[in-house]
Steps between C-alpha positions, in 0.01 A plus 500: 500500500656853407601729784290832560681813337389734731667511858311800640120440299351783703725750467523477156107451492522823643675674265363311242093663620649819504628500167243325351146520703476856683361795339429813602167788392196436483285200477204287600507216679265185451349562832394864351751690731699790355884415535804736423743156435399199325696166589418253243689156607407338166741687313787303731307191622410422098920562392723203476760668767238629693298149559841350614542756744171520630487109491783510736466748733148377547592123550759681762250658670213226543780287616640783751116538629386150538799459750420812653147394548545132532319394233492305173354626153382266197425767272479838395301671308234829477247712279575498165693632330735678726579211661520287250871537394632558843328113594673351205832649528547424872405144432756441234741683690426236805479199220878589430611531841434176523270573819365212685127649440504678202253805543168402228396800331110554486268820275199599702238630197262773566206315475487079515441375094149458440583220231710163621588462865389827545820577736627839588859335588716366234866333528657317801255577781325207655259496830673534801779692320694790776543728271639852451325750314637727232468845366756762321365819691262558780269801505170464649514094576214412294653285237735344762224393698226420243780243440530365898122470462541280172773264658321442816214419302624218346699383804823680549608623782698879458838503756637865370447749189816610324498784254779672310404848577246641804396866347426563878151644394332268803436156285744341766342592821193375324621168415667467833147597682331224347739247631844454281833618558614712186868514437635705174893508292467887458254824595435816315730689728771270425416566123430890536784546717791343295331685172499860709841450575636410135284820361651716736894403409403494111 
């Protein structure tokens, strides 16, 4: 099995985002809010250096967090699509570590198929599953936990959420009300701060 290029993933995640994902003027967000930044993880989660990275420092993290917590995961997953690549590229990234329990990567849908099996859950999630869930950015919580409500439905238990960014806009504090500990890679002051102090030596 190939070795992992990347001995710091979350550092250069980090740089990585800011080069990449974080904008600044003005724009609306899905939730209808008025923002002066955008922070669209796509552009980095969906780019071949970017997935390795992410697939890394995420795999890092869930691994750092379950010991922390003492507790296990099966799989990972969350709404789609935001989570979608960050599921995928953590599991590969645990497939070629060679871990003992490689992490299964799962897409909750929006709505459950009305054709089929009619599930909402596709990929490596099974009943009984302890699962993390997923997302690029928190705002408000909503898609994060329309997600929780999705896995427990069909019989997973949730242990922690783990985002790439928090925007720090109250979606954590809501998340952790209703019951689950929220842990994210980066915040918006992280991002605003670094990008305030690069425009004022330029």
């Amino acid at each position: 099995m190939p070795e992992f290029p990347h001995t710091d993933p979350i550092s250069n995640l980090y740089q990585l985002l800011k080069e990449k994902s974080f904008f600044t003027g003005d724009f609306t967000l899905a939730s209808g809010k008025k923002s002066n930044y955008y922070i669209d993880c796509r552009l980095t989660t969906l780019d071949p250096e970017g997935a390795c990275l992410v697939g890394a420092a995420i795999r890092k993290t869930i691994i750092d967090k379950c010991e922390e917590l003492d507790t296990n995961v099966q799989s990972i997953g969350g709404l789609t699509l935001g989570a979608d690549p960050i599921a995928l590229s953590a599991s590969m990234a645990s497939y070629q570590a060679e871990d003992s329990k490689i992490l299964k990567p799962f897409v909750v849908r929006k709505a459950a198929k009305e054709h089929g099996k009619g599930k909402q859950i596709e990929g490596g999630f099974q009943k009984g599953d302890s699962v993390v869930a997923l997302d690029d950015v928190i705002t408000t919580g909503g898609s994060t936990l329309k997600a929780i409500e999705a896995i427990e439905n069909e019989g997973g238990k949730v242990e922690f959420v783990l985002v790439l960014v928090d925007r720090q806009e109250g979606g954590k504090e809501i998340i952790e009300e209703a019951g689950y500990k929220v842990f994210s890679l980066f915040t918006r002051d992280t991002l605003f701060e670094t990008n305030e102090k690069e425009t004022s030596q330029n």
